[in-house]
BALO-779031 format. One record per residue (C-alpha): x, y, z; chain; residue number from 1. Coordinates in steps of 0.2 Angstrom, whole numbers, plus 5000, padded with zeros to 4 digits. Each point is the difference from the previous one (the first is absolute). Example, Ala and Ser with C-alpha at 12.3 -4.5 7.8 and 13.67 -1.06 7.14 Angstrom:
BEGIN
NODE     x     y     z  kette   nr
NODE  5062  4978  5039      A    1
NODE  5006  5017  4997      A    2
//
This chain:
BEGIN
NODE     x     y     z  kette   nr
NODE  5000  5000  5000      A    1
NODE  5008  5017  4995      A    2
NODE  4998  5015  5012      A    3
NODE  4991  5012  4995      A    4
NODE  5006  5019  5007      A    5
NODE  4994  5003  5017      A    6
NODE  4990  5018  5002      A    7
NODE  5000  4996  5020      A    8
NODE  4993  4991  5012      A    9
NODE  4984  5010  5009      A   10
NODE  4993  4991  5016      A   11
NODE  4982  5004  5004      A   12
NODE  4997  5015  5013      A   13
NODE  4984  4994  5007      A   14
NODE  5009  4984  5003      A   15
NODE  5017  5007  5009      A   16
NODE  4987  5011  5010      A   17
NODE  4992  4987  5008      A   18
NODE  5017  4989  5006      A   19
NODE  5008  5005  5018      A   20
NODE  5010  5017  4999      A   21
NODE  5018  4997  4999      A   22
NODE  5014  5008  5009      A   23
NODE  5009  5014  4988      A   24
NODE  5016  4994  4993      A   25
NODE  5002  4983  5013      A   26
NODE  5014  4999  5004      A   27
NODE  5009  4988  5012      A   28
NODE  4995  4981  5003      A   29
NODE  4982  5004  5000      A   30
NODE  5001  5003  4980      A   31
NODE  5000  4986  4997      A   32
NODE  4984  4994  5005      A   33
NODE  4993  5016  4994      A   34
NODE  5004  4998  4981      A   35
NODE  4995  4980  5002      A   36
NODE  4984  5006  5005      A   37
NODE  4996  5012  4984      A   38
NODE  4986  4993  4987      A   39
NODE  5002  4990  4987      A   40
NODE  5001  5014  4987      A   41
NODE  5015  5008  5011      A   42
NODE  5010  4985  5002      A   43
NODE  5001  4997  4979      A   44
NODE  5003  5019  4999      A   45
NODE  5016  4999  5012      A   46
NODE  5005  4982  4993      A   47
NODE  4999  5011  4980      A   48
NODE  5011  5014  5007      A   49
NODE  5011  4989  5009      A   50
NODE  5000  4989  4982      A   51
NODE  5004  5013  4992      A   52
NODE  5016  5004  5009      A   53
NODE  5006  4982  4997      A   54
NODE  4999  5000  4983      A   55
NODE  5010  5016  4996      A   56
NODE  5014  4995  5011      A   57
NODE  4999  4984  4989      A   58
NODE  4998  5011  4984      A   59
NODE  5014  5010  5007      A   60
NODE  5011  4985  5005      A   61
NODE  5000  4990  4983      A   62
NODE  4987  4988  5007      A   63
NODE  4991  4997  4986      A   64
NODE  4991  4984  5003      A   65
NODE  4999  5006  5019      A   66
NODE  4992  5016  4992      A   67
NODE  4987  4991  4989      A   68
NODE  4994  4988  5011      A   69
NODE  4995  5015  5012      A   70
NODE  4992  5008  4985      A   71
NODE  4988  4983  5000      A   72
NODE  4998  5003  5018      A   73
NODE  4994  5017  4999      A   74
NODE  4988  4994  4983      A   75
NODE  4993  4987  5011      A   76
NODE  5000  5011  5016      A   77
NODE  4990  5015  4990      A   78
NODE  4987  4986  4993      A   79
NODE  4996  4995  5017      A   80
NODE  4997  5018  5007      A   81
NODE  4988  5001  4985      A   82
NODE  4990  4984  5004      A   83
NODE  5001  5004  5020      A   84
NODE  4992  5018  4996      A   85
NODE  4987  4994  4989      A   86
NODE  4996  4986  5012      A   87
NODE  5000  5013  5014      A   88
NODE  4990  5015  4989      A   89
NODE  4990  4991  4988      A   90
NODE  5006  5014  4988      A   91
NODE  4999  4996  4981      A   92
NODE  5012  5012  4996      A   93
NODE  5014  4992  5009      A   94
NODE  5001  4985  4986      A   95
NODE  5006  5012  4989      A   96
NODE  5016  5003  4991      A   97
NODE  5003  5014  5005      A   98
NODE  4994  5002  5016      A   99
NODE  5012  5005  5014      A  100
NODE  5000  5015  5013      A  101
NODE  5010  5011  5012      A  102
NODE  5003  4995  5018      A  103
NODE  4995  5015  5013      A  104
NODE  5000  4998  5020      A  105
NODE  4985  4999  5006      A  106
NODE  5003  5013  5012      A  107
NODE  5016  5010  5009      A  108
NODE  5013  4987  5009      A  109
NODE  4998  4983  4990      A  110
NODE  5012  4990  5001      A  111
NODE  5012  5006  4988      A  112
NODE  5001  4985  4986      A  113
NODE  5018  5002  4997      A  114
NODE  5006  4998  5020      A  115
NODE  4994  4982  5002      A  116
NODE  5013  4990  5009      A  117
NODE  4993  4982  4991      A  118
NODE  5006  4996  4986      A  119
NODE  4991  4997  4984      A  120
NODE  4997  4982  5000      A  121
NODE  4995  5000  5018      A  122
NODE  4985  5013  4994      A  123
NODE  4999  4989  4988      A  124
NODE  4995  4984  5008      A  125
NODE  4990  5011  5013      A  126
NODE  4988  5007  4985      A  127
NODE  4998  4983  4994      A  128
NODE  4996  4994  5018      A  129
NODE  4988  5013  5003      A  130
NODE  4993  4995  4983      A  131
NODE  4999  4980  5003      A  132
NODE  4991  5003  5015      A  133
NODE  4988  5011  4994      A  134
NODE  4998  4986  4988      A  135
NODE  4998  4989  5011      A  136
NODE  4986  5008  5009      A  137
NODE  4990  5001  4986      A  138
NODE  5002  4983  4997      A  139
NODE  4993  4995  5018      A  140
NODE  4986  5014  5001      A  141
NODE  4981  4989  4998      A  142
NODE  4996  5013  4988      A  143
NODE  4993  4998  4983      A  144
NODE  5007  5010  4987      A  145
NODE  4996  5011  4986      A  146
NODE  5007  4998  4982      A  147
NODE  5006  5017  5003      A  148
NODE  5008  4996  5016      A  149
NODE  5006  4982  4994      A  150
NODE  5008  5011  4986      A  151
NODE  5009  5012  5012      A  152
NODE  5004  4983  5012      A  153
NODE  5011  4993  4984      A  154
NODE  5009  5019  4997      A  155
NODE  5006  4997  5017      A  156
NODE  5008  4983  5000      A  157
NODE  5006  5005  4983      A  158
NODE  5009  5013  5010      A  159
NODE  5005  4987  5012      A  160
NODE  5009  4989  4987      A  161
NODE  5009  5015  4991      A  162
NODE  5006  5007  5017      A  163
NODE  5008  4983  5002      A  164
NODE  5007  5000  4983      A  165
NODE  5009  5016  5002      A  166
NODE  5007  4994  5020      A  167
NODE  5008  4984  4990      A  168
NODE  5007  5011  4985      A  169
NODE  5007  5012  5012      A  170
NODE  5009  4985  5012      A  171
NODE  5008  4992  4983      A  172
NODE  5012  5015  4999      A  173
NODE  5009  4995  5014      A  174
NODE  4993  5014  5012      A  175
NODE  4997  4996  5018      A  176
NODE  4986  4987  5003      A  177
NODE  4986  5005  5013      A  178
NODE  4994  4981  5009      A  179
NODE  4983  5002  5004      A  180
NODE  4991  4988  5012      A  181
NODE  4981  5003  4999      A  182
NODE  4997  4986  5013      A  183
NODE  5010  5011  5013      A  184
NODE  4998  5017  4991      A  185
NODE  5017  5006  4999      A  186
NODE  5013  5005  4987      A  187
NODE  5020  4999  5003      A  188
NODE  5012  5005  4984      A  189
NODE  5014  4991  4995      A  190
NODE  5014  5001  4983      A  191
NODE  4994  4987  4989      A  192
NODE  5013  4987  5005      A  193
NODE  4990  4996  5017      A  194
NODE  4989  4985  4996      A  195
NODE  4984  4997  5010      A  196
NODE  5006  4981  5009      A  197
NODE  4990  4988  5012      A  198
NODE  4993  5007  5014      A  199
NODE  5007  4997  5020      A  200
NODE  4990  5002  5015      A  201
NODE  4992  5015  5003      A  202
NODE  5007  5008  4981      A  203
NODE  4987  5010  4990      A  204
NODE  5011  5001  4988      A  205
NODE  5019  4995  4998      A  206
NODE  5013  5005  4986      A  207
NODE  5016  4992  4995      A  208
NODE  5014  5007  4991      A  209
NODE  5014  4986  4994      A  210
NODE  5016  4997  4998      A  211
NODE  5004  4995  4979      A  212
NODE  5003  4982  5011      A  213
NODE  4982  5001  5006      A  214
NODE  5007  5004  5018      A  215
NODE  4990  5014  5007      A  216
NODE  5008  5014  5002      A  217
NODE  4987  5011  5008      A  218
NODE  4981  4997  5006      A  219
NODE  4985  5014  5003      A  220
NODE  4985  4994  5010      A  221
NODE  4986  5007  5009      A  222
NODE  4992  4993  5017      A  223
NODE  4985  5002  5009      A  224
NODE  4996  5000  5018      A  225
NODE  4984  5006  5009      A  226
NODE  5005  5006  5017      A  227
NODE  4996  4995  5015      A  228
NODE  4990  5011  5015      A  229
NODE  5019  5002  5007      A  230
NODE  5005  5007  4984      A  231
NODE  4985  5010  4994      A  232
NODE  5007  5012  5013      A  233
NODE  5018  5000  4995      A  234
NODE  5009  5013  4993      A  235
NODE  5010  4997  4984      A  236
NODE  5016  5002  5007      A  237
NODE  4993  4988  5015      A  238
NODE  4993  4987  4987      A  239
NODE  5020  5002  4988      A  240
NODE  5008  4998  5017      A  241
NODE  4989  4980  5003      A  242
NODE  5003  4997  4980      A  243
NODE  5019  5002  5001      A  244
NODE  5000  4990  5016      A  245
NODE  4990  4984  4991      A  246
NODE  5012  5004  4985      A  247
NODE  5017  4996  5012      A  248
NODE  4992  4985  5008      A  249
NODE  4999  4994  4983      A  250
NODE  5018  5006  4995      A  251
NODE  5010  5002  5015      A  252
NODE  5016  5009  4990      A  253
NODE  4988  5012  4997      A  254
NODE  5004  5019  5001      A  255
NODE  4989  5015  4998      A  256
NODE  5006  5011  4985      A  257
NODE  4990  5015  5001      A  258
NODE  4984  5006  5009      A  259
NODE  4989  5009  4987      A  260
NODE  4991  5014  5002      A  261
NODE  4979  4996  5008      A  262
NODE  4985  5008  4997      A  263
NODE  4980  4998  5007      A  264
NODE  4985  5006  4997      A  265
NODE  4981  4994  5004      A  266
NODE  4999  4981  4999      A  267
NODE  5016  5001  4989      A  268
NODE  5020  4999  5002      A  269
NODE  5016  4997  4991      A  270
NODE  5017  4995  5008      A  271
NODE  5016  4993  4992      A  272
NODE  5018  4991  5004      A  273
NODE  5011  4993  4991      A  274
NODE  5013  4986  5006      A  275
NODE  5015  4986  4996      A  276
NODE  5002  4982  5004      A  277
NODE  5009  4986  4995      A  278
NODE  4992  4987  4991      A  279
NODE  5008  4982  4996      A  280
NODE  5019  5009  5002      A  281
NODE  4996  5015  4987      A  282
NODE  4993  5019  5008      A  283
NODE  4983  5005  4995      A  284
NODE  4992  5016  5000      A  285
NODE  4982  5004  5001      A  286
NODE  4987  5017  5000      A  287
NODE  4983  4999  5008      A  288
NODE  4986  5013  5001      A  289
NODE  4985  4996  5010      A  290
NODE  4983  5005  4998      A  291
NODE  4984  5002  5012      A  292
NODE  4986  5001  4991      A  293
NODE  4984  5000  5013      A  294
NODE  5002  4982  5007      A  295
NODE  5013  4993  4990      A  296
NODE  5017  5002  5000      A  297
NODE  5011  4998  4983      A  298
NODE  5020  4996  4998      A  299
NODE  5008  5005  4983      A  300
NODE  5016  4992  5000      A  301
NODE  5016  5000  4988      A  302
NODE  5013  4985  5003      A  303
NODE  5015  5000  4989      A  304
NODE  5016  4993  5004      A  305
NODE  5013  5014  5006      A  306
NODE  5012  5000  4985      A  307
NODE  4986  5005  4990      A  308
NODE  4988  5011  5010      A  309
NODE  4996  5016  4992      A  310
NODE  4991  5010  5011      A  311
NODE  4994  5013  4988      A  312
NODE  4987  4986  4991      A  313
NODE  4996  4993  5017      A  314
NODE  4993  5016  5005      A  315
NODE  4989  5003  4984      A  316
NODE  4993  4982  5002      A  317
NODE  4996  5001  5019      A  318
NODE  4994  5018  4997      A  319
NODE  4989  4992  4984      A  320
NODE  4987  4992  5012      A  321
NODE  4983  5006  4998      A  322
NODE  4985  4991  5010      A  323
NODE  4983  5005  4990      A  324
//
C-alpha cells in the first residue's frame, strides 16, 4: 500500500473534552501514566510523530530498507486512524481519498504531543490495546445490532488488524521491541535480541539475551507479589530493605551496589537497588526497580554477568515498565 501525503491528523474536540483533564506539560514519573491514558486517536497521533522521526534519521542515515519499511508502517498506521474514525463517527466523508485534518488541543495545557516520554511502539501497542478491547466489548454486549452499526463494528476491527500490521512492520527494522502481556497488563521494552523464553515461578514475563553459543548472557524478568497486611503499610525503602535481605539469603556473596533513588504517592511507590554476586565462580551484576501498584508489588530486574553489564540499557529496560 503506498502512502498517500498526510494533511494532519485532527482528533475530535468534543471527544478530548469529555476525557479527565491532564496536567500541563507532565513531567516527572507521573507522565508516564498520563500520555498512556490519552484516547485512541491521541495515542496514533503521537506514535505518527514519533514515526515520523524514525524514518528521517533512517532517510538521513542511508537506511533505506529501514526507511521503507517505516514508510509501510505509517501507510498502514494512517489506514487504521481512517477506519477507527469512521467506526467511531459514522462520517462518510472519512472514506475518502482525500480526507485528512489538522490536529488542535482541545483546550490550554494538553499534553504537549511531542514531550511524551513512551516511545512510539509502546503508543503503539497501547492504541491497539485500547482498540481490542473496545472490540471485545462489543463482542460480549447482548445487544442486537443494526446493519449500520454492524458496518461501523467491521471499520473498527479493520482498524484493529491494520494497527497490528504497522506494530509488526515497525519491529522488523530492528527497533526496540515493546513485550506486551495482556493477561498481566503490562509492557517492558527490550533491543530485539532479547527473546521471550519459558516462564519461572512468579515471571510475567521473562527475556533472554544469548551468548552466539546459546549461553545466556543476560536475562529481563518481571515478578509479582501482592503484599501482605505487614507490607501494605511499608514504605518503599522499608519494603527494598526486606527484598535485598531475601535476595542475600539466596546469594550470600552478595553486596549492595547502589541504593536508587524512591518515590510514593497514593496507593503507589517506586524504589530501586542494584547489586553483585558470584554465581557458579563468575561475578554477576544485576538492576531491579520495584513497583507498588495498589496491592501488588512488582520487581523489574536486569541480570547480566559482570563482564558484560551495561548499565545504560539496564536502565532504559527497567525504566520501560508500564502496568495498564
Amino acid at each position: 500500500m503506498k502512502a498517500k501525503p498526510f494533511l494532519g491528523f485532527c482528533v475530535s474536540l468534543l471527544l478530548l473534552a469529555l476525557c479527565p483533564e491532564l496536567a500541563p506539560n507532565p513531567q516527572g514519573p507521573d507522565a508516564k501514566e498520563v500520555y498512556a491514558g490519552l484516547p485512541i486517536e491521541v495515542q496514533v497521533l503521537i506514535a505518527d510523530i514519533k514515526l515520523d522521526e524514525l524514518m528521517q534519521g533512517a532517510q538521513s542515515g542511508g537506511e533505506t530498507a529501514k526507511a521503507r519499511k517505516l514508510q509501510e508502517a505509517k501507510a498502514f498506521l494512517k489506514e487504521a486512524l481512517r477506519k477507527y474514525e469512521y467506526y467511531r463517527t459514522g462520517d462518510q466523508k472519512i472514506l475518502a481519498d482525500n480526507w485528512g485534518f489538522n490536529w488542535a488541543p482541545p483546550r490550554p495545557g494538553f499534553p504537549s504531543l511531542a514531550k511524551s516520554p513512551l516511545s512510539l511502539l509502546e503508543h503503539m501497542w497501547i492504541g491497539y490495546d485500547m482498540a481490542v478491547q473496545l472490540k471485545f466489548s462489543l463482542m460480549v454486549a447482548s445487544v442486537q445490532y443494526s446493519a449500520a452499526q454492524a458496518e461501523l463494528h467491521k471499520s473498527l476491527g479493520e482498524s484493529v488488524g491494520l494497527m497490528e500490521k504497522s506494530i509488526q512492520a515497525v519491529e522488523s527494522t530492528g527497533v526496540w521491541v515493546v513485550h506486551w502481556s495482556s493477561d498481566a497488563r503490562l509492557m517492558i521494552s527490550a533491543p530485539p535480541e532479547y527473546q521471550r523464553t519459558s516462564l519461572m515461578e512468579n515471571d510475567l514475563v521473562r527475556l533472554l539475551k544469548s551468548k552466539p553459543d546459546g549461553s545466556p548472557l543476560a536475562v529481563v524478568f518481571v515478578g509479582r507479589s501482592s503484599l501482605d497486611a505487614g507490607e501494605m503499610d511499608m514504605t518503599p525503602e522499608r519494603y527494598r530493605d526486606q527484598k535485598i535481605e531475601k535476595l542475600r539469603q539466596r546469594f550470600p556473596d552478595m553486596s549492595v551496589l547502589e541504593l536508587g533513588e524512591s518515590g510514593a504517592a497514593a496507593g503507589s511507590w517506586t524504589a530501586s537497588f542494584s547489586y553483585q554476586y558470584t554465581w557458579k565462580g563468575d561475578p554477576v551484576k544485576a538492576l531491579v526497580h520495584l513497583h507498588r501498584v495498589g496491592n501488588d508489588a512488582y520487581d523489574v530486574n536486569y541480570v547480566s554477568t559482570a563482564a558484560s553489564f551495561d548499565r545504560g540499557e539496564a536502565d532504559r529496560i527497567v525504566q520501560s515498565f508500564l502496568r495498564r
